[in-house]
N, C-alpha and C positions, 0 to 999 in steps of 0.2 A: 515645463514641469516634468520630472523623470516619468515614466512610466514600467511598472512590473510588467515582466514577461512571461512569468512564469505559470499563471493559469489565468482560466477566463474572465478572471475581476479586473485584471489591467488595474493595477491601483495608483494612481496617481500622487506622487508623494513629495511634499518639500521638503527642504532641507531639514534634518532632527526628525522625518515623520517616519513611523512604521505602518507594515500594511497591515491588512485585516488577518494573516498567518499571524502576525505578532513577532515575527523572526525580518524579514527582510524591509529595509531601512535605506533610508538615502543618506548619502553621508559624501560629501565633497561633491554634489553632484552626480552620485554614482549608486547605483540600488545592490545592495550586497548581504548577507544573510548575516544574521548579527551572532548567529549561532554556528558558524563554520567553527567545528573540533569540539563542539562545547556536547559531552556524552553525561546522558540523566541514568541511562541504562545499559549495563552490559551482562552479557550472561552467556554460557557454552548450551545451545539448545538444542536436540533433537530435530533433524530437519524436519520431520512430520507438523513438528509445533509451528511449522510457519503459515498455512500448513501446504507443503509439499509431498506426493506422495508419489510422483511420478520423476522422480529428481535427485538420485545418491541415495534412495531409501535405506534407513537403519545409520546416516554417517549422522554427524553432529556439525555444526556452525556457529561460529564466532558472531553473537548479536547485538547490534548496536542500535543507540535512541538518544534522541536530540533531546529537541520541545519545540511548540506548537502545530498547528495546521490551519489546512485553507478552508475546511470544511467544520461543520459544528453538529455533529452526530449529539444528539439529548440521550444515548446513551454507552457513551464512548466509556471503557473498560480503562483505558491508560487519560482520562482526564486530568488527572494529576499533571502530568508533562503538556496534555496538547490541548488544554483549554488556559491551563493555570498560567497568571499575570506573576505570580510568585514565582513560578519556575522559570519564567524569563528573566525575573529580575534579578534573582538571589543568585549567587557566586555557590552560596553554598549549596545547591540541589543538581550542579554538575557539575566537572571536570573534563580538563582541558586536555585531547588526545590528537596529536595529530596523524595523518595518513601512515607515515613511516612508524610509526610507535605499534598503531594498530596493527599492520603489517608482523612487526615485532614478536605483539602476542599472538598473533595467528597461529606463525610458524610454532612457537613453545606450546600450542595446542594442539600440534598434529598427532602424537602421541596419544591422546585421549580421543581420536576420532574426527579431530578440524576437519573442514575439507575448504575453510575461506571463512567470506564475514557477509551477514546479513546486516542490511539495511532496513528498519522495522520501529515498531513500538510508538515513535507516533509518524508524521507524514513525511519522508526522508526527502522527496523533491522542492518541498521548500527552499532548501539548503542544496541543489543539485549539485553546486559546484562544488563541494565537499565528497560527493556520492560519485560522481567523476574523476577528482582527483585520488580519492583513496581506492576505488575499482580499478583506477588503473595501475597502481602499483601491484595491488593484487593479480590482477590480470597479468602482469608480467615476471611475477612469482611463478605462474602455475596454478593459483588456487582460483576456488572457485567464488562465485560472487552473486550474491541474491537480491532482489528487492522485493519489497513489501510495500505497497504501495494503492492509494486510494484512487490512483488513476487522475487525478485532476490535475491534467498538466498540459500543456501546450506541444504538439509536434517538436518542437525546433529543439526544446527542452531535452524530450525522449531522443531525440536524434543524436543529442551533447553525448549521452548515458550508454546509449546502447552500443556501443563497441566493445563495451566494459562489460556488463552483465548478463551472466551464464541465463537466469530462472527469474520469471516472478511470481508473487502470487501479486494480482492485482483484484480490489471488492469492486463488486456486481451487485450496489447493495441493493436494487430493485430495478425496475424495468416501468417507471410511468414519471415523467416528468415532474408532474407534481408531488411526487415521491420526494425525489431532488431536491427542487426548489425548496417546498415549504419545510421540511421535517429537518432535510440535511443540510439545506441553504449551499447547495451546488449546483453541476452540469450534467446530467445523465448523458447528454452528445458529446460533453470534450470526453467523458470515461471511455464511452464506447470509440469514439476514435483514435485514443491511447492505445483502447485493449488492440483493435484493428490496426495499428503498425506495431505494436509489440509482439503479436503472434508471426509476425513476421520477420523477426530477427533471432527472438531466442525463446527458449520454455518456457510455455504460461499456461497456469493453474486461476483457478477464478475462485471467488468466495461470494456467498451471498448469506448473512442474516434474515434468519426469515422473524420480521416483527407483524404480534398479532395488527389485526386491522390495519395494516398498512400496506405490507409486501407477501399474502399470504395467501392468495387467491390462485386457483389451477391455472384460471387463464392466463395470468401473468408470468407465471411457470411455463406454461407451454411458448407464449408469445416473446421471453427472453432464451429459454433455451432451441427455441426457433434461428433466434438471430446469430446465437455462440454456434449453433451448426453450420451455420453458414457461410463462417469466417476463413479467410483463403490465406496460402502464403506467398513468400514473395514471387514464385513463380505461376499464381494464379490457382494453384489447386485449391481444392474445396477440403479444409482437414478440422475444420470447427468439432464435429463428431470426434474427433480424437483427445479435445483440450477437457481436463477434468474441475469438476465443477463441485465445489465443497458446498456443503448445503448446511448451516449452523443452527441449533437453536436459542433464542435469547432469552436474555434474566434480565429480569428489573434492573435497573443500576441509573445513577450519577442521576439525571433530570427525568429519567423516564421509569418513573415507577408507580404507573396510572396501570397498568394492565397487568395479567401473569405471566408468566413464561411462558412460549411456544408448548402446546401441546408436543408430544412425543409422536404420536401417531399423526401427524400433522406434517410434522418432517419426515418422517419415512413416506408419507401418501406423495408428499410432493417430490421426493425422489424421485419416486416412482414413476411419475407423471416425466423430470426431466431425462427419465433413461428410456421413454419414447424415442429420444431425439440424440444422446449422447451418452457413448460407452463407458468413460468412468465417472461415476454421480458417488460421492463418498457426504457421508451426516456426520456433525459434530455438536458435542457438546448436551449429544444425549446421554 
């Protein structure tokens, strides 16, 4: 029986089956992303909106979005595309682009500030070989190339990708296993071992949501942004202190609307707490 490679579920799949992404599918024997070109989301965004703030600040980028993912965040903003059984099925909630097209409108946006295309909106590794193939065109354009990405993904995967890609921001959405597990039904150790070869090849920025009663604790702040200063590159230096770390705060939304929003003063405290450890700590969504 085939097996996915793509993150730590390994999903086992017969012929006609899909995995638990809801994108990648066996089909002749062969597991393949049923969503390769197929775009729910496009838009010209401010890089900051990725958010990057350490990376062509003030250009803009060409942003693209599939549908679904490997992970089930209860309360994921872009639900619509990365939870929805509708947006996999219905023809009509995307449109079909391929690498060279995107390419296309890249360049007809440099004018307004392009500087390349983001990969974003919902889990772009799903689909790697999509994210590969259109990076590399770009990549041989000159422009430049982003991803946005949840980190749940396998070495071998990130290895396929990273020749191609300039920046990422990859989520850090807490720092306790059973954070992972039970809330977000993932891997807090395949993330961190993503984010730990990705700071080693090209730019990376980090996000964390801070949700009440869950990911909101100092100590957990200290004990994650402990481990991002720590992080080396490929020549062994110690430059984790340098990688900047977005601190968010959240809204009720989609299944998770048992609590408030993130205090205000709550996310500046814990700022506060991670520029103990690391020079640029930037809050959002206050």
């Amino acid at each position: 029986m085939p097996r996915c490679e793509v993150c730590f579920r390994h999903c086992l799949l017969n012929e006609g089956q899909t995995g638990f992404c809801g994108v990648r599918s066996c089909r002749d024997g062969m597991i393949r992303p049923d969503n390769y070109g197929k775009i729910t989301s496009m838009a010209l965004d401010p890089i900051e909106k990725k958010p990057l703030r350490h990376f062509y600040p003030g250009s803009r980028i060409l942003s693209i979005g599939s549908y679904g993912c490997n992970l089930r965040c209860p309360f994921c903003q872009n639900h619509e595309i990365s939870w929805s059984k509708e947006a996999y099925q219905d023809a009509r909630q995307w449109e079909t682009v391929m690498p060279e097209e995107l390419l296309q409108i890249a360049l007809g946006l440099q004018s307004r500030g392009n500087i390349g295309i983001a990969f974003t909106y919902n889990e772009p590794l799903i689909a790697y070989e999509f994210v590969r193939d259109t990076a590399k065109q770009f990549h041989e354009a000159g422009l430049k190339t982003v991803l946005v990405s949840n980190g749940t993904a396998e070495r071998s995967v990130l290895q396929e990708i990273l020749p191609y890609i300039d920046a990422m921001n990859i989520d850090l959405k807490g720092f306790s296993d059973r954070y992972y597990e039970t809330v977000l039904q993932g891997s807090r150790r395949q993330v961190m071992d993503f984010i730990e070869e990705a700071v080693k090849a090209c730019h990376v920025e980090l996000t964390t949501l801070i949700i009440p009663r869950e990911n909101d604790s100092e100590e957990e702040m200290r004990e994650m942004t402990g481990w991002i200063a720590g992080l080396k590159d490929a020549s062994g230096n110690t430059i984790g202190q340098e990688i900047p770390l977005h601190i968010s705060r959240f809204f009720p939304c989609f299944h998770m609307t048992d609590r408030k929003a993130t205090d205000v003063a709550l996310v500046y405290h814990l700022a506060e707490i991670a520029r103990e450890q690391l020079r640029s700590v930037y809050t959002g969504n206050c």
